[in-house]
DRENLUMGU-452926 format. One record per residue (C-alpha): residue number from 1; x, y, z. Coordinates in nm, 3 decimals, always signed. Layout:
N
SITE pos      c1      c2      c3
SITE NUM       X       Y       Z
...
END
This chain:
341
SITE pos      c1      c2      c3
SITE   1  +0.000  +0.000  +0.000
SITE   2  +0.107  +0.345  -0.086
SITE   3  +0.185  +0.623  +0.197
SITE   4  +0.036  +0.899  +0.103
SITE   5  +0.196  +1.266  +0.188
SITE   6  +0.056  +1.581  +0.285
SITE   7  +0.236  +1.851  +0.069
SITE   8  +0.241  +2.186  +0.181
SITE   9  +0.243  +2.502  -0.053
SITE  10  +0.616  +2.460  -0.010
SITE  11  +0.629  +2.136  -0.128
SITE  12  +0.501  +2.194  -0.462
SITE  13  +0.862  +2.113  -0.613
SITE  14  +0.854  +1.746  -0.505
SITE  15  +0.450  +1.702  -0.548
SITE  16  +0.530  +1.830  -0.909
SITE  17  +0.819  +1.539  -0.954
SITE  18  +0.560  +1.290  -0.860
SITE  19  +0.329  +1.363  -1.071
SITE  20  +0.640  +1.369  -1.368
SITE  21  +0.707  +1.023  -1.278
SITE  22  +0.337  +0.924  -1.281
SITE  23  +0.215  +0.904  -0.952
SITE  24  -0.122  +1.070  -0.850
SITE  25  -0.143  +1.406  -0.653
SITE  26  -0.458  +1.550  -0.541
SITE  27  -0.473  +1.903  -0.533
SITE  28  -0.667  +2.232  -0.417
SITE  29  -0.931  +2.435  -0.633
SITE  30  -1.128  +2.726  -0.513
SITE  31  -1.429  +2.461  -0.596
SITE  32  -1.331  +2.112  -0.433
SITE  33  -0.997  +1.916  -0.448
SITE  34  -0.929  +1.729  -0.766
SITE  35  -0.726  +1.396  -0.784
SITE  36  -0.446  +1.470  -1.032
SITE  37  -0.222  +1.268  -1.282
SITE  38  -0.047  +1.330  -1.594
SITE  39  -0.322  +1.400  -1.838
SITE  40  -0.056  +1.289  -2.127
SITE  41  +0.023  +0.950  -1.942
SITE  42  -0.212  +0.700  -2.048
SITE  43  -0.137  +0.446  -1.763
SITE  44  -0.117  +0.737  -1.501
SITE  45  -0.499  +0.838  -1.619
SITE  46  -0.610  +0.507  -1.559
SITE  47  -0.491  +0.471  -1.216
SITE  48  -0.750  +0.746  -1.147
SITE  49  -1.027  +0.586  -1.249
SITE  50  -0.848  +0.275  -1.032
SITE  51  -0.792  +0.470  -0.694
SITE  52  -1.181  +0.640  -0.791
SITE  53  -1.357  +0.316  -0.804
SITE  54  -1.499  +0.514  -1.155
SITE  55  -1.648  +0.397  -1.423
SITE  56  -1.429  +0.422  -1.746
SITE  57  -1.672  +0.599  -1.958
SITE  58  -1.692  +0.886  -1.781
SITE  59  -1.439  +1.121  -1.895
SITE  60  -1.210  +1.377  -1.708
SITE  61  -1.177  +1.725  -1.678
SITE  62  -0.811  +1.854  -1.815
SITE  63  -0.730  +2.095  -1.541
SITE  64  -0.467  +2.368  -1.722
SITE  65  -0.225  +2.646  -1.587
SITE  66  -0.271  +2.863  -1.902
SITE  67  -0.485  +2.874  -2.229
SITE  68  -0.194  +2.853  -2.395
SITE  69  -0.188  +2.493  -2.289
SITE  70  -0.510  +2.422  -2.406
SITE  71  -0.406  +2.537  -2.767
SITE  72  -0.191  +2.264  -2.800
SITE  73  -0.493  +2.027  -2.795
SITE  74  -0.746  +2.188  -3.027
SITE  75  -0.774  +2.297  -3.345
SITE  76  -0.841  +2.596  -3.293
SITE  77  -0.997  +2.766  -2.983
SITE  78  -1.348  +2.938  -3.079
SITE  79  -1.444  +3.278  -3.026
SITE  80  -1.717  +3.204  -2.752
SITE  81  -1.397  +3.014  -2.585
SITE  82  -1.213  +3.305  -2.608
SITE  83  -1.473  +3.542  -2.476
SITE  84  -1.573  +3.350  -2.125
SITE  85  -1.204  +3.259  -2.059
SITE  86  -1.165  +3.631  -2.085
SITE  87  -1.481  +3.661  -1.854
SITE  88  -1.427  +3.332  -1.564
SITE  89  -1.061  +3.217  -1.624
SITE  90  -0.910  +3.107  -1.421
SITE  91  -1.213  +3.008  -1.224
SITE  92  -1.489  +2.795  -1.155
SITE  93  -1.576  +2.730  -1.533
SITE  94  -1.540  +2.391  -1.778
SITE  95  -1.547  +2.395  -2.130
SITE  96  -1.625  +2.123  -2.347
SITE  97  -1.438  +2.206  -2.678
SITE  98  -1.374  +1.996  -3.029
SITE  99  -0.961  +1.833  -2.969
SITE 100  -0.704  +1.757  -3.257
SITE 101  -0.774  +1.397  -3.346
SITE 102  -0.600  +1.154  -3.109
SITE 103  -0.451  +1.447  -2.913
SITE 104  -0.545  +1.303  -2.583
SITE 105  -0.599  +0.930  -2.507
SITE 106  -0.946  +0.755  -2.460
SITE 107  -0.896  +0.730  -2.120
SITE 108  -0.937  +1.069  -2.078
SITE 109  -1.207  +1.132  -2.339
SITE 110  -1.405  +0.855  -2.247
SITE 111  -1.344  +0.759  -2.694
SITE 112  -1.541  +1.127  -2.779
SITE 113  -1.383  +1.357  -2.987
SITE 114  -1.398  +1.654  -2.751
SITE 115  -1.265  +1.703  -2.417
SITE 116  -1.336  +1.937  -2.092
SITE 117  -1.088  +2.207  -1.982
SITE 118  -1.046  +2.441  -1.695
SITE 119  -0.836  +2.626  -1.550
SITE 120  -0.846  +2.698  -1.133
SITE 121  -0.793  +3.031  -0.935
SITE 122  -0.583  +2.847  -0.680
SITE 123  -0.253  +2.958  -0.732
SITE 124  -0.075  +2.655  -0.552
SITE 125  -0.266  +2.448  -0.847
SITE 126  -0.095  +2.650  -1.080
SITE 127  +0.211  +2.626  -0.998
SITE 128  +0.176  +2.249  -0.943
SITE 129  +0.038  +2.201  -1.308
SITE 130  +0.358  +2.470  -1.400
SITE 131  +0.596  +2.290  -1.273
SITE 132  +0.488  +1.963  -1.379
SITE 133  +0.484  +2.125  -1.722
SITE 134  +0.192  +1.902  -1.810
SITE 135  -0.211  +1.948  -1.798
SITE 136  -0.330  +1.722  -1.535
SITE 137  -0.675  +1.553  -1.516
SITE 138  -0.888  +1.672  -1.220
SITE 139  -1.188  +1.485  -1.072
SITE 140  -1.295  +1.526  -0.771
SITE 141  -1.073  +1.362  -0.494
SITE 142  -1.318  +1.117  -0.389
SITE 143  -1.463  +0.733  -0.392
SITE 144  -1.649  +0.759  -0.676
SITE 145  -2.041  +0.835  -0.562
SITE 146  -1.973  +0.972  -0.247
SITE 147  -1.927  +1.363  -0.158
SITE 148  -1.715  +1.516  -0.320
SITE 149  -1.402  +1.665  -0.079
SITE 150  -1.341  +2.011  +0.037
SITE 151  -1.052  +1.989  +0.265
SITE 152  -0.730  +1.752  +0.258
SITE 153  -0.859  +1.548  +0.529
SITE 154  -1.176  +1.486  +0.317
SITE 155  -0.951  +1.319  +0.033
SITE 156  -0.703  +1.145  +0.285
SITE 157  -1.050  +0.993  +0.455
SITE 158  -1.093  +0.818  +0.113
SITE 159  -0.810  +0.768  -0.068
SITE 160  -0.522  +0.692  +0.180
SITE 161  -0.331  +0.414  +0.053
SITE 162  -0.435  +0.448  -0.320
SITE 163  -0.223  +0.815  -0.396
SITE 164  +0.084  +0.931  -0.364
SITE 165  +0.015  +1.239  -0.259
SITE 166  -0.248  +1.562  -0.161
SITE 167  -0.156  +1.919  -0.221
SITE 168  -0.305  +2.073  +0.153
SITE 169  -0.374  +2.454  +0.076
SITE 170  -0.711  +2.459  +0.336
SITE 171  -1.086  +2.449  +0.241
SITE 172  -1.223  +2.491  -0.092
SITE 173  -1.376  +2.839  -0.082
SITE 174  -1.689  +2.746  -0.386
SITE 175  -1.766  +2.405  -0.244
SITE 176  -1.953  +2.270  -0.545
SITE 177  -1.810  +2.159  -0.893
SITE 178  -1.784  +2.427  -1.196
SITE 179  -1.984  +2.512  -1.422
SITE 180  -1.941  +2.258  -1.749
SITE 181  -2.065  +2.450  -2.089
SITE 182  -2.027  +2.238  -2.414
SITE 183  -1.863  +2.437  -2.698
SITE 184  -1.847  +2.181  -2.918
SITE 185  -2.221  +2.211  -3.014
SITE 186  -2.426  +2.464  -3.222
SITE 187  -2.553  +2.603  -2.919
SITE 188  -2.320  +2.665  -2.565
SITE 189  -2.524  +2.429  -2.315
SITE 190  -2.454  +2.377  -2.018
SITE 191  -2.370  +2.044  -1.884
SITE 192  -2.333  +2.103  -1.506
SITE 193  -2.443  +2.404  -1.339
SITE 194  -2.203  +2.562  -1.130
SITE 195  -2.091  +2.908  -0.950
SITE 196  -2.076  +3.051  -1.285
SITE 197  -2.448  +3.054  -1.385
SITE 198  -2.604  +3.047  -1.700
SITE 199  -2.732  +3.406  -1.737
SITE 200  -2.359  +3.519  -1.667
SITE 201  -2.258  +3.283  -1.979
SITE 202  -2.545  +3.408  -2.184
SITE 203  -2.469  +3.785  -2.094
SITE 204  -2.110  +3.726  -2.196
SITE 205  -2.126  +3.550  -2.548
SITE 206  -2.485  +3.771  -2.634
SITE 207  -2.680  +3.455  -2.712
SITE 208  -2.965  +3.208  -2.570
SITE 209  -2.760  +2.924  -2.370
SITE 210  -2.944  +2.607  -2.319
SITE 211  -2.948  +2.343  -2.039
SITE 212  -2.908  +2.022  -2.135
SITE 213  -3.116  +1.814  -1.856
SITE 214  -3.123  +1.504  -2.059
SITE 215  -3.112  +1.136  -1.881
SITE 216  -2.805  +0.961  -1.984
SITE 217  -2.847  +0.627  -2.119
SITE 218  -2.689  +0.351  -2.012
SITE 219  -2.494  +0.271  -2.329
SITE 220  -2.399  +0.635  -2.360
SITE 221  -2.085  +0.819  -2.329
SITE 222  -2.171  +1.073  -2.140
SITE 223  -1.969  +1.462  -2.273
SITE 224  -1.915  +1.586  -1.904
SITE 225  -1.850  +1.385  -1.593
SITE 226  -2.156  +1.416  -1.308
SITE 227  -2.438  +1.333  -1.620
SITE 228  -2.472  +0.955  -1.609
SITE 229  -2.431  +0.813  -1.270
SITE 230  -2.554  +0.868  -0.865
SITE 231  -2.287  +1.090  -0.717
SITE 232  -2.251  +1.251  -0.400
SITE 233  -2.428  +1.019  -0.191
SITE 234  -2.366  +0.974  +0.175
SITE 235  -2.470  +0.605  +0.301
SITE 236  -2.761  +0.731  +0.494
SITE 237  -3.078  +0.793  +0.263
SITE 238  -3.114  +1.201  +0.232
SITE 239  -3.441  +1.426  +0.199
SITE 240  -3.494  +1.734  +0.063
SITE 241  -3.699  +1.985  +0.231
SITE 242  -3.817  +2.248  +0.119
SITE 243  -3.893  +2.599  +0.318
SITE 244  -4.260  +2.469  +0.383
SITE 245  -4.224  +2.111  +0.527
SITE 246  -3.988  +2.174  +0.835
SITE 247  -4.274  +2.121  +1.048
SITE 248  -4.335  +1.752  +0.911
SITE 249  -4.023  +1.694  +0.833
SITE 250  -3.899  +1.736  +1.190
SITE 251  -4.196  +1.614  +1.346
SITE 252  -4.109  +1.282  +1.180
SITE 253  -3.783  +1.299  +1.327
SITE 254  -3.869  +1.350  +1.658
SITE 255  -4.076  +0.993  +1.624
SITE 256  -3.829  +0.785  +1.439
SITE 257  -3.635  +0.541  +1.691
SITE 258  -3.284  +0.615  +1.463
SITE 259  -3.082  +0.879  +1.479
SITE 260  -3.180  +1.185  +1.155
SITE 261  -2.905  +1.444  +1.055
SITE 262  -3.059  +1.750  +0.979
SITE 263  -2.873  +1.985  +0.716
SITE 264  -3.074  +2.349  +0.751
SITE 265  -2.987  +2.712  +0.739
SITE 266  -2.919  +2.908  +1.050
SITE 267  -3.289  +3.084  +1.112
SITE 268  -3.451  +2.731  +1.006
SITE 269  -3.203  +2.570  +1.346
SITE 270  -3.288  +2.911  +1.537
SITE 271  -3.666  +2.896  +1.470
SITE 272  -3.691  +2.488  +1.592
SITE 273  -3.422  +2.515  +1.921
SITE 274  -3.185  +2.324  +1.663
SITE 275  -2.856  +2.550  +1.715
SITE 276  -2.697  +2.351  +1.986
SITE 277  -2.828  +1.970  +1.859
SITE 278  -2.534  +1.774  +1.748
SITE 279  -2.724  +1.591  +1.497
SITE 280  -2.779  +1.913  +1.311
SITE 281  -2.527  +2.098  +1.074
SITE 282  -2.527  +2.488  +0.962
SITE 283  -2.563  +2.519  +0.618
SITE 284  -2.507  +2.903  +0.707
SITE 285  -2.724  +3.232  +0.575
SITE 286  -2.796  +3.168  +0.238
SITE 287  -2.713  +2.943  -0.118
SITE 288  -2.367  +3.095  -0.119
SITE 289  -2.272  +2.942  +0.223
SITE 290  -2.491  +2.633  +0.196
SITE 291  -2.311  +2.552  -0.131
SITE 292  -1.991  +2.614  -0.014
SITE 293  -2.080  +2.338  +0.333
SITE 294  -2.319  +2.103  +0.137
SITE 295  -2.035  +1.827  +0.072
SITE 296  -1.867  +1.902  +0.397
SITE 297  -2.251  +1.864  +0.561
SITE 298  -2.295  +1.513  +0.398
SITE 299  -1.973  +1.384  +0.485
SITE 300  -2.032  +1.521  +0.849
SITE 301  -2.301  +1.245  +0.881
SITE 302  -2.156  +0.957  +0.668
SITE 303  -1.916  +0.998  +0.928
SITE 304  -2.163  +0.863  +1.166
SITE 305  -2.268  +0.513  +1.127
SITE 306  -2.566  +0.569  +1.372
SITE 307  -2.709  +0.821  +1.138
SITE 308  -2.988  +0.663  +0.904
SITE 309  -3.158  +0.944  +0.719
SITE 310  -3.084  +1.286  +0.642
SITE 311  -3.316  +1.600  +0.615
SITE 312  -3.139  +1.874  +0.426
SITE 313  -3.248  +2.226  +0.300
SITE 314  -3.396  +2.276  -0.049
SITE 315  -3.349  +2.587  -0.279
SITE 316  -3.507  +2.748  -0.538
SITE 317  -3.346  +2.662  -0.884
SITE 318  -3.211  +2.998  -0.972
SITE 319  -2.875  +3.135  -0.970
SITE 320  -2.606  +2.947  -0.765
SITE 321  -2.935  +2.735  -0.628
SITE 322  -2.916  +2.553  -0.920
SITE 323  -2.576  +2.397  -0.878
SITE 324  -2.697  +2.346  -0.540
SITE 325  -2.952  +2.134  -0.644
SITE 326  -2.830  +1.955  -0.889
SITE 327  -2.605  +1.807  -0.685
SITE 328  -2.846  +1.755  -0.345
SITE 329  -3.071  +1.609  -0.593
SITE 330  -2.812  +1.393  -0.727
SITE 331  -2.697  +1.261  -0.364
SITE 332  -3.068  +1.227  -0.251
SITE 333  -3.133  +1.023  -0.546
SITE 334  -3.406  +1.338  -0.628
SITE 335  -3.633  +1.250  -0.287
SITE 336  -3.796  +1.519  -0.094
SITE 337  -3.957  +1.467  +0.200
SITE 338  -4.297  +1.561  +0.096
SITE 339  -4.264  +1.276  -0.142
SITE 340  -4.158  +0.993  +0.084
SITE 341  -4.380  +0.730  +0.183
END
């Protein structure tokens, strides 16, 4: 088994030689930590999908340091690429853009002729990826399906043993994925909402942007990883609640004989006598803070093997509240309370 090492930010030297010879190095966005390898080492990719537990046809984000290092893998880069990386880069926005044919291997494509770049804010991630003088993949830093990690303890909680490395520079300051909009088509859609939203990406490029909400099949590739299978999900079954069922929602608590998390916003745990109850986590004042503590929130509870349901805080779709929800719908396998039986 593998030790794996805590690098500081003054360790980026020797997490940079590891990920030269091949090894895997998770490593700090501004959204969660990524699990990094060589994005132009075949057999270094698939160890990710290895030390993941995920499936092969989902492909990977190629996490860059510069757009100049995207250039070397397309064609050419479109004007509507040019005009948001102008806008969000570096930051918490994925394109999906058209590659040079066989410029990156299947294993990171998942066999599609396109591929999904971004590049970070974190400037430790940077420098890694500069120094390494190589784009590096970047899933999450996570068993596949379960939430994704915001802090270096998150990732060494589930992948000690399997990497070489993690990159500590504190908590992820987004707390859900970027945005994913695919360039490759007609007409920018986005793939996975995210911090960037899609009215900012319509107001930059002057055009409609659509949302592509479509169930992926099972025998399809899907262009964007998060579109095909369950992720995010804590062992204990979760429930959304909206504003309007906290009365039910608790009352059913209070009767069931196991022990029920509860997820909420700080006037929701003020208005029930909830601040002080151990069993209940602060999702903060609003969407921005709730985002930014959902993953830490679920993992809070998986933590606890006692813990057999979860009641956490619904949104309304709009804004940041949509990556919100798409991925509390995705870990609560799109239950709310008012619909269980």
């Amino acid at each position: 088994m593998l030790i794996t090492k805590i690098y500081t930010t003054d360790e980026i030297d020797q997490a940079a030689q590891e990920l030269r010879l091949g090894e895997l190095i998770a490593f700090p966005t501004e959204t969660v930590y990524g699990l990094g390898a060589d994005a132009t080492n075949e057999q270094a990719v698939k160890r990710v999908y290895l030390a993941k537990g995920r499936p092969s046809d989902n492909p990977l984000i190629v996490t860059v340091s510069s757009r100049e290092m995207v250039a070397q893998y397309v064609e050419e880069l479109p004007q509507r690429a040019v005009k948001l990386m102008d806008a969000f880069w570096p930051g918490p926005l994925t394109m999906v853009l058209k590659i040079k044919p066989n410029a990156l291997s299947k294993a990171v494509t998942g066999g599609l002729e396109t591929a999904a770049f971004r590049m970070p804010q974190n400037k430790a991630t940077q420098s890694l990826i500069e120094k390494a003088g190589v784009p590096i993949v970047g899933p999450s830093a996570n068993s596949s399906g379960k939430p994704s990690p915001t802090t270096a303890q998150h990732v060494y909680h589930d992948l000690e043993g399997r990497i070489a490395g993690i990159l500590d520079d504190g908590p992820t300051t987004v707390g859900v994925e970027s945005t994913i909009v695919d360039l490759s088509t007609e007409k920018a859609t986005i793939l996975r909402p995210g911090a960037v939203t899609e009215e900012q990406i319509a107001a930059v490029l002057g055009e409609e942007v659509d949302s592509d909400r479509h169930h992926v099949s099972q025998n399809e590739v899907p262009k964007a990883p998060g579109m095909k299978y369950k992720h995010y999900a804590p062992d204990a079954q979760v429930y959304i609640v909206n504003d309007d069922a906290w009365d039910q929602a608790l009352a059913w608590r209070a009767k069931r004989p196991q022990k029920v998390g509860v997820m909420a916003f700080d006037r929701i745990l003020q208005q029930y006598g909830l601040k002080n109850d151990p069993d209940c986590y602060s999702l903060g004042a609003d969407v921005k803070s709730a985002s930014q503590k959902l993953f830490a929130g679920l993992r809070y509870f998986d933590a606890d093997d006692k813990v057999d349901a979860i009641l956490c805080a619904g949104v309304a779709e709009t804004g940041l509240g949509a990556a919100y929800m798409n991925r509390l719908k995705k870990s609560a396998g799109n239950t709310f309370f008012e619909n269980k039986k």
